[in-house]
C-alpha positions as CSV (number, residue, x, y, z in Angstrom):
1,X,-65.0,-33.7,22.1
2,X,-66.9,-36.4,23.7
3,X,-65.7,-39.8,25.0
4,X,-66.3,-41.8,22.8
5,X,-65.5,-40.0,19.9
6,X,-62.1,-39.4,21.8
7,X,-61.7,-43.2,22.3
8,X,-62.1,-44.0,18.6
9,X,-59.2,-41.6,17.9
10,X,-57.0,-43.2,20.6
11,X,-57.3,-46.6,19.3
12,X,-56.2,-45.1,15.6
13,X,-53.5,-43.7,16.9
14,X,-52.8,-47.1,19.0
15,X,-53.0,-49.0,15.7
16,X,-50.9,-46.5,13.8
17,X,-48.1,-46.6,16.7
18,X,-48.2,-50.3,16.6
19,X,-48.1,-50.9,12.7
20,X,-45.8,-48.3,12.3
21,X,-48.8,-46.8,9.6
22,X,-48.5,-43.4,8.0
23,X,-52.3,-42.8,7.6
24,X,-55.7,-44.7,8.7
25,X,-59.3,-44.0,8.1
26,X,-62.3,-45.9,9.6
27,X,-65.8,-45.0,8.7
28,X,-68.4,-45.7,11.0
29,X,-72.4,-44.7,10.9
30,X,-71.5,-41.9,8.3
31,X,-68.5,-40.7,10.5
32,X,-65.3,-40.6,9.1
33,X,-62.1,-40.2,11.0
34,X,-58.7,-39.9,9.7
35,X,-55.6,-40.0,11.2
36,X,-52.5,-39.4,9.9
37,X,-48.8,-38.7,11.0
38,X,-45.0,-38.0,9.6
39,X,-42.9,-40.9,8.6
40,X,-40.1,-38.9,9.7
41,X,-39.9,-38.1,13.5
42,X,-40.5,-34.3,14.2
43,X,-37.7,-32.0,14.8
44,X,-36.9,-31.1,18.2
45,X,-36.6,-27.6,17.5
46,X,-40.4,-27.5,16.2
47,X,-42.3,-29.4,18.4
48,X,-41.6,-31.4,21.7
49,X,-42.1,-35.5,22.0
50,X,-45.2,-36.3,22.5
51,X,-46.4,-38.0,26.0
52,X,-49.3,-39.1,26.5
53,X,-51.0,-38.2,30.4
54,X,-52.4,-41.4,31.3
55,X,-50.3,-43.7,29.8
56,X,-47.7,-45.9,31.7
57,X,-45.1,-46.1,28.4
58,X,-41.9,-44.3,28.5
59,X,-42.1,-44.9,24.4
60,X,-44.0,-42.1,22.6
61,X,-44.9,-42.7,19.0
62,X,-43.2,-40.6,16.8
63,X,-45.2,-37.7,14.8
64,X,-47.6,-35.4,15.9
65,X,-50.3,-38.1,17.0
66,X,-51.2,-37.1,20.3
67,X,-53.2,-34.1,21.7
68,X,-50.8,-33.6,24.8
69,X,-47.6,-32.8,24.4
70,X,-45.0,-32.5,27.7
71,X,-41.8,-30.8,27.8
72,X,-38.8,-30.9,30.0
73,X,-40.1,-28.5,33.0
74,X,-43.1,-30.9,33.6
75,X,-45.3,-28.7,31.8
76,X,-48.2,-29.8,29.3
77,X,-49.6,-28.5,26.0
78,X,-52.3,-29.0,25.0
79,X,-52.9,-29.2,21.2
80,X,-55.5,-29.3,18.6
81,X,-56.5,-33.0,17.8
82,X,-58.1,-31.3,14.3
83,X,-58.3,-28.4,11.9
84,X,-61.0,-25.6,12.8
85,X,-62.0,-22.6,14.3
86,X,-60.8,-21.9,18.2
87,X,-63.3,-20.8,20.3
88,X,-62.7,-19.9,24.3
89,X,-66.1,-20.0,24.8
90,X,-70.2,-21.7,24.5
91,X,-71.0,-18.6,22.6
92,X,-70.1,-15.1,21.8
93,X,-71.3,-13.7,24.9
94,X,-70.3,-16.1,27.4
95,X,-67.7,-16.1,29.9
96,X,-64.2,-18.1,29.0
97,X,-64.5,-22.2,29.6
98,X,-60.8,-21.1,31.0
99,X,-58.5,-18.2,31.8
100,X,-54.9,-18.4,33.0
101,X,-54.3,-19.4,36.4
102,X,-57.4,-21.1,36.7
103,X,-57.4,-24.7,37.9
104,X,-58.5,-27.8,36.0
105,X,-59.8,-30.8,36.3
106,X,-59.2,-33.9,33.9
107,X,-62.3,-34.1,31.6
108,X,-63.3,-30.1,31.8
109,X,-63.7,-28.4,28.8
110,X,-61.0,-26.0,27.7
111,X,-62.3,-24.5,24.7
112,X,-63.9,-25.8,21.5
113,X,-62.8,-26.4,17.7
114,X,-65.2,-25.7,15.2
115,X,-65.0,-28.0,11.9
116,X,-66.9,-28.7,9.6
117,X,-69.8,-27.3,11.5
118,X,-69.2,-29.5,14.5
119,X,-68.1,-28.4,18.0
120,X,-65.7,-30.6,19.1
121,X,-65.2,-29.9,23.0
122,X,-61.3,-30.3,23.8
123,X,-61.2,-31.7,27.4
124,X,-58.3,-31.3,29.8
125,X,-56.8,-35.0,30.2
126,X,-55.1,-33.9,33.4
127,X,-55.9,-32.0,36.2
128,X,-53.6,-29.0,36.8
129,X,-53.1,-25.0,36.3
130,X,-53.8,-23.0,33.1
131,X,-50.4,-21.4,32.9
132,X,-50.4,-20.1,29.0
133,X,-53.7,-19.8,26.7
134,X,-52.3,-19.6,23.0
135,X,-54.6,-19.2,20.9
136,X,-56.4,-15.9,20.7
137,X,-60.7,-16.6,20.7
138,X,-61.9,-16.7,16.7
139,X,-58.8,-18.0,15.4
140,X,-57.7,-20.7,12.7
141,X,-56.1,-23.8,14.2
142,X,-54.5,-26.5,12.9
143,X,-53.6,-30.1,13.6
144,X,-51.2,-30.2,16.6
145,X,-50.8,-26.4,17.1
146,X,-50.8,-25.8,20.8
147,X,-53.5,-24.7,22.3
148,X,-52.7,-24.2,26.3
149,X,-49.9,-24.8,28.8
150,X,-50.9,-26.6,31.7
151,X,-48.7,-27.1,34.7
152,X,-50.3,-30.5,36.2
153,X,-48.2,-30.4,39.5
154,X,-50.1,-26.8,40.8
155,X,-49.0,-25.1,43.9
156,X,-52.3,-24.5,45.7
């Protein structure tokens, strides 16, 4: 996904947080984006509190809003910001944007989502250490399904 497409969605989700919205949809040069969340916080046994990487709140919004999720161990996942298809890789016969173990830097491309017939490059927002890949190359993904692990504190 690129920056400023990913900067648009942040301030949606800012506005939503701070309005205490359900849904909001700007349009902008033919480019709609939607973004919408429960008005019920999400169960704990379903999906973590989300926390986002470079933010300095303790106070995460409630719902599935934001594309990284942390847990209790320190450890990051990495969702889908959108519906599509799951791709590891540029094309069918190149090599995996990541594998497990493999370092990362914030802004490196993890994998992309397909939708609508746009590739939407998910980015790493921290730096740190593949630990899980979730989703298998090909596959269906949906809006805040996990996508990779990522342990930001690496022992080199």
């Amino acid at each position: 996904m690129n920056g400023e497409r990913h900067k648009d969605i942040q301030e949606l989700v800012d506005i939503l947080t701070e309005q205490n919205l359900t849904e909001i949809e700007v349009e902008r040069a033919g480019v709609r984006i939607r973004v919408r969340r429960d008005a019920s916080p999400p169960s704990r046994s379903s999906r973590l509190p989300a926390s986002p990487v470079d933010s300095g709140t303790n106070h995460p919004p409630e719902g599935p809003v934001e594309s990284v999720v942390e847990d209790s161990s320190g450890l990051f996942t990495v969702t889908s910001p959108i519906v599509g298809t799951f791709y590891r890789s540029a094309s069918p016969d190149a090599d995996p944007f990541v594998e497990e173990g493999d370092v990362v830097s914030r802004g490196q491309v993890l994998c992309i989502v397909e939708a609508m017939k746009f590739m939407n490059e998910i980015e790493a927002e921290t730096d740190g250490r593949i630990v899980q890949a979730l989703v298998e190359n090909g596959s269906t993904v949906e809006y805040g399904q996990p996508l990779f692990v990522v342990d930001p504190h690496p022992v080199t």
